[in-house]
C-alpha distance (Angstrom), angle and dihedral (degrees) to the residues before:
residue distance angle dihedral
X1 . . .
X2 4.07 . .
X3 4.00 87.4 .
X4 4.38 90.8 46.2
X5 4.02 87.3 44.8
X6 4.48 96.9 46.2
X7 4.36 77.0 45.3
X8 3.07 94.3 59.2
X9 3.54 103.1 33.7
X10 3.76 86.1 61.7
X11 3.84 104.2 45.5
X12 3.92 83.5 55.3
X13 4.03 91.4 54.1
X14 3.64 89.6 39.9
X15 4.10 90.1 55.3
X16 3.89 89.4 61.8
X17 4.01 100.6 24.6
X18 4.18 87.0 106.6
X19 3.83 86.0 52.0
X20 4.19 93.2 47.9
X21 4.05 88.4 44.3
X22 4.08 91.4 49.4
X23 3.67 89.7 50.7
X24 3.76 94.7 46.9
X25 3.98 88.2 40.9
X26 3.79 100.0 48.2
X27 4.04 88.0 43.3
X28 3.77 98.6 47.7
X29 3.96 107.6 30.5
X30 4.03 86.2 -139.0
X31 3.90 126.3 107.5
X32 3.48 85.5 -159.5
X33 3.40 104.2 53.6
X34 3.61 95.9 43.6
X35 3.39 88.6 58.4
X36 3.97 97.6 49.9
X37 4.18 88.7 48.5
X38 4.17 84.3 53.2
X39 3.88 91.6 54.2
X40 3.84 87.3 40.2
X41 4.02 88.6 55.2
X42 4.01 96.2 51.0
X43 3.98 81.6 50.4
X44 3.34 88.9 67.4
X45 3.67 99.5 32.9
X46 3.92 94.2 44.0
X47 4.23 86.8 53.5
X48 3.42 112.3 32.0
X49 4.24 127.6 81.0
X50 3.91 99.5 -84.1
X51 4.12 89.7 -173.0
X52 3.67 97.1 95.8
X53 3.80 101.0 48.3
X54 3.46 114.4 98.8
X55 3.85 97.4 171.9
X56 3.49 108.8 47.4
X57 3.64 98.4 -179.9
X58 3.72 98.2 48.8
X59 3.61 84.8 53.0
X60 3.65 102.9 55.3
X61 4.33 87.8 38.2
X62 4.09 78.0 58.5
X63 4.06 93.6 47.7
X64 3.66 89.9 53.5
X65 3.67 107.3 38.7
X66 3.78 91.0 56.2
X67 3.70 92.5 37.7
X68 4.40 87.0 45.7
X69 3.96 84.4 47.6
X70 4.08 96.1 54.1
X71 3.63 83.2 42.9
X72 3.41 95.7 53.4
X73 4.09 96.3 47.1
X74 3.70 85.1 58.3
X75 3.86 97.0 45.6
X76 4.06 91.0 50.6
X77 3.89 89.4 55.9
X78 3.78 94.6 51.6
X79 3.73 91.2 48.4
X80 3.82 83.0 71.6
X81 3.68 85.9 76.4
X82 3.97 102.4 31.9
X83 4.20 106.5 123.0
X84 3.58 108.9 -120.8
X85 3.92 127.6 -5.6
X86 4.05 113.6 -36.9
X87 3.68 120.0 -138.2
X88 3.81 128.1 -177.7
X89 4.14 125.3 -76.3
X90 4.09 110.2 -96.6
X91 3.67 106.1 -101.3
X92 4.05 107.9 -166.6
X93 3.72 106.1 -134.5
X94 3.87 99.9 -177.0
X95 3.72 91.9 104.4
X96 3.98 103.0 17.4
X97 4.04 101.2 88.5
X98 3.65 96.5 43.8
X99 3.37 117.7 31.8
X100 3.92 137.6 -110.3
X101 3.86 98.6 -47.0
X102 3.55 108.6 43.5
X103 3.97 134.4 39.6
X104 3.69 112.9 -126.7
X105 3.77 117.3 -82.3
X106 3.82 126.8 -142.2
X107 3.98 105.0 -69.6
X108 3.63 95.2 49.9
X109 3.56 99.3 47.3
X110 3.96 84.8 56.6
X111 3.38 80.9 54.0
X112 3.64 104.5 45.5
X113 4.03 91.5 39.9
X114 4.03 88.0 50.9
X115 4.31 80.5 60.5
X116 3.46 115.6 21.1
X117 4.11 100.8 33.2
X118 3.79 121.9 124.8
X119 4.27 86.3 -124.5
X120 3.87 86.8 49.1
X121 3.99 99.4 44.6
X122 3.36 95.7 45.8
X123 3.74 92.6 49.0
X124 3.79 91.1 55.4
X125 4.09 93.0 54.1
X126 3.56 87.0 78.9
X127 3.98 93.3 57.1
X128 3.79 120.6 89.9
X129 3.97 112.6 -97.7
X130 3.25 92.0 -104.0
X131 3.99 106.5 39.1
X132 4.16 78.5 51.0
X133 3.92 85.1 52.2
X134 4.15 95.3 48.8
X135 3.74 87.5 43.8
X136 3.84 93.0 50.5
X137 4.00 99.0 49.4
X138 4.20 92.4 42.8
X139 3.87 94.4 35.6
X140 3.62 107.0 42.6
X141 3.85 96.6 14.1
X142 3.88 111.1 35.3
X143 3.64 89.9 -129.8
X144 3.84 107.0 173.1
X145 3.87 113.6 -126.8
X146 3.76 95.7 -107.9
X147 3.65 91.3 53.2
X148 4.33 93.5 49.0
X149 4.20 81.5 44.8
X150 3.83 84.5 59.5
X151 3.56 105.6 42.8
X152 3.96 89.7 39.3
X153 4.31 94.7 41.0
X154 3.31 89.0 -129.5
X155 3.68 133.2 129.2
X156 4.18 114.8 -101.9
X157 4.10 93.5 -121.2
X158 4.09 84.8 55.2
X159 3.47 88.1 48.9
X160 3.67 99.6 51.0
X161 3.82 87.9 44.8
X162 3.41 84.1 58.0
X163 3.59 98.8 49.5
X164 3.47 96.6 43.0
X165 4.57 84.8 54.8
X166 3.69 80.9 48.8
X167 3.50 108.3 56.1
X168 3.90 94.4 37.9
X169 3.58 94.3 58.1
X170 3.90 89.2 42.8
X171 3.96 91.2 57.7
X172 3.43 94.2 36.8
X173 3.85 90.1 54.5
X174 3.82 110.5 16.3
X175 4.22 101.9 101.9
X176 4.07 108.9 -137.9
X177 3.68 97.6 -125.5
X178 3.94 113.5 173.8
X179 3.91 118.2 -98.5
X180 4.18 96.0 -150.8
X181 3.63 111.5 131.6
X182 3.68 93.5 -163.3
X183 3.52 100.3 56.1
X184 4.71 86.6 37.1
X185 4.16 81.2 52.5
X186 3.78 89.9 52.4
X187 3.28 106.9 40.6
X188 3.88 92.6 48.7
X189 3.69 86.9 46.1
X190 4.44 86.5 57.0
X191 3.95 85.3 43.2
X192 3.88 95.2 53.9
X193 3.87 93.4 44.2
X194 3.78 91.0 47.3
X195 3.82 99.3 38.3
X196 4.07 93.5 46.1
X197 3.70 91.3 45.7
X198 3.71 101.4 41.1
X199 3.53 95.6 -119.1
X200 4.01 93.9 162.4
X201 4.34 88.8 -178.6
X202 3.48 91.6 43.1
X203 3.96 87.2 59.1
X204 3.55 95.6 49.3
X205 3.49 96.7 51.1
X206 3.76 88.7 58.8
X207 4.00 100.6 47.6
X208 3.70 133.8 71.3
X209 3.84 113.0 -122.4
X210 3.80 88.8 -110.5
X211 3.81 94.4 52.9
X212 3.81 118.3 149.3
X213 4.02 133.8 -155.2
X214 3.64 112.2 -153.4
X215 3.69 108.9 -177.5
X216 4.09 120.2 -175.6
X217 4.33 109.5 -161.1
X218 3.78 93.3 145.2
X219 3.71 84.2 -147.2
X220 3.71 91.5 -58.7
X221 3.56 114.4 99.3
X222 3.80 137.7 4.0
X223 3.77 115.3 -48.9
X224 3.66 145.9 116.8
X225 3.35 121.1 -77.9
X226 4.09 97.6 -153.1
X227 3.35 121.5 33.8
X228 3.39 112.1 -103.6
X229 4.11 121.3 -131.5
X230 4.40 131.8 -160.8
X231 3.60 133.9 42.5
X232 3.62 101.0 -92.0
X233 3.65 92.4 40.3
X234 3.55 90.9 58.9
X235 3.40 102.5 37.5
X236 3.76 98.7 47.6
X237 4.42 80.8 56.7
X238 3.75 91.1 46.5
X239 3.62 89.0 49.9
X240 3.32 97.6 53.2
X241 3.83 108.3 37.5
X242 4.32 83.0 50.3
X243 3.37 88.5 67.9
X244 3.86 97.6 57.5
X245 4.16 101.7 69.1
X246 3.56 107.0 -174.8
X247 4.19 108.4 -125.0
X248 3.59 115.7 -52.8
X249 3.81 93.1 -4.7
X250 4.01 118.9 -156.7
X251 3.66 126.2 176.0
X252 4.18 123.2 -157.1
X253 3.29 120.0 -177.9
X254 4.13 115.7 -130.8
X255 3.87 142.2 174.6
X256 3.75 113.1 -96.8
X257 3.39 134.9 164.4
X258 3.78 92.9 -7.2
X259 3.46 89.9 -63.3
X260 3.97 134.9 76.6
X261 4.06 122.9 -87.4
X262 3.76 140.2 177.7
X263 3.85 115.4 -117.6
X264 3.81 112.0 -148.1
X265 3.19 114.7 -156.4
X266 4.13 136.3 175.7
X267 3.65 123.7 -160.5
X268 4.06 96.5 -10.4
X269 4.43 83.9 -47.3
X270 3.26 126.4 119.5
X271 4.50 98.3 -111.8
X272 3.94 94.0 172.3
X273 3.87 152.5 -19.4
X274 4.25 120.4 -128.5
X275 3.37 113.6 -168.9
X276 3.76 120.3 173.3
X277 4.14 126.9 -157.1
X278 4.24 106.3 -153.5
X279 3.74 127.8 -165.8
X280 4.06 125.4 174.5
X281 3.57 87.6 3.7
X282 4.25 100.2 -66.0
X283 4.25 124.9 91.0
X284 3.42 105.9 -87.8
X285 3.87 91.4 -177.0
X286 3.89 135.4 4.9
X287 3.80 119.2 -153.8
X288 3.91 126.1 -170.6
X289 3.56 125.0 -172.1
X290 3.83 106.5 -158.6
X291 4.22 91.5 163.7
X292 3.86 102.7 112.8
X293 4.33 78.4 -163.7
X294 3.66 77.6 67.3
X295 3.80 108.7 39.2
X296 3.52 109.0 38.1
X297 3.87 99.7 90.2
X298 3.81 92.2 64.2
X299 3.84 111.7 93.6
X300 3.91 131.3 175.9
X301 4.02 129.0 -96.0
């Protein structure tokens, strides 16, 4: 009876464990946190009296979110010390919207690059952990507001207040890049070419005059430390840094973040991530993730 109940106590997490790891994901910005918060979650619902739960998923979205938002308040304060500008964890997306058998087709990657896209993510660091929690569950989840009130133990006026804070700062801040893998693929394709032949014109054609190179080392690999703003500026580093391969250099492309992105690698090891935001058909911004802490989840085919 024990072994029929602990069954069936983990097919039901497992139903909604791609629900409790998009929460964590979209809250945090880390892969690897997400992950630890979802383990942390079946803890609790592997060894706690299960009898009085009638809603199992809103439960578990509950366990996370507050578990994603202490998480969070102790992230923000060791940012203080990060080396160099932080962006997000790569989260590969080429299987995350539609299951194990198919990659995800045109609507959900809207959907997933209107959540989980560098432009978006980074936009939501600057909300409060729990406006970015209310704007995760009724954005990317359709959480009604009585459900988020729950889950947050707040009332549902605060949470619409919050919401409605949320979502104005989002569309006041969040840039409208364009989500078209064709023209992301081609575009990174002229950048590479350009950058690892030091084709300085070739670069310029490509980038909008306001182009900016956000590149995340942590301190632990080769990266700039300030982000680095204009055409030539950013061409001139491109340029330069594409000449430099690290030992027997390969480059795959891959799925990430709902968009495309060029996996570096050296020797078989993931070196580096480029990722590339476009609007009216010119980079808008470049961003490199040189932190292996960062990188090393991401594997080929």
């Amino acid at each position: 009876m024990a072994d029929d109940e602990d069954d069936k106590a983990l097919a039901v997490f497992e139903e909604h464990r791609g629900t409790l790891f998009g929460v964590a994901y979209r809250m945090l910005g880390r892969v690897s946190d997400a992950e630890d918060l979802v383990q942390e979650a079946w803890l609790r619902w592997s060894g706690a009296p299960r009898d009085d739960v009638a809603e199992p998923r809103a439960y578990l979205v509950r366990v996370v979110t507050r578990l994603s938002i202490d998480r969070l308040r102790q992230l923000t304060a060791r940012r203080e010390t990060y080396v160099g500008p932080w962006l997000p964890e790569p989260l590969p997306t080429d299987r995350a919207a539609a299951g194990p058998q198919s990659a995800p087709d045109g609507a959900e990657r809207a959907v997933l690059a209107e959540t989980v896209s560098y432009a978006v993510l980074l936009v939501m660091e600057s909300l409060s952990p729990l406006e970015r929690a209310v704007f995760v569950l009724r954005e990317a989840f359709g959480l009604p507001y009585a459900e988020i009130a729950a889950a947050l133990g707040r009332s549902e006026s605060a949470v619409r207040q919050l919401s409605g804070r949320a979502r104005r700062h989002m569309t006041e801040r969040r840039p409208r890049f364009v989500v078209d893998t064709g023209q992301q693929r081609d575009l990174t394709e002229r950048f590479l070419a350009a950058a690892t032949q030091g084709d300085l014109d070739g670069l310029l054609a490509i980038l909008a005059p306001e182009v900016s190179f956000v590149g995340d080392s942590g301190g632990k690999a080769k990266a700039p430390v300030r982000v680095i703003k204009g055409a030539d500026k950013v061409g001139r580093f491109s340029a330069g840094i594409g000449r430099q391969a690290p030992p027997a250099a390969a480059f795959h492309f891959l799925d990430v973040n709902g968009g495309i992105a060029l996996l570096i690698t050296s020797e078989g090891r993931p070196h580096s991530l480029l990722l590339l935001d476009i609007a009216d058909g010119r980079i808008q911004r470049v961003y490199l993730v040189a932190n292996p802490d960062k990188i090393g989840h991401l594997r080929l085919g």
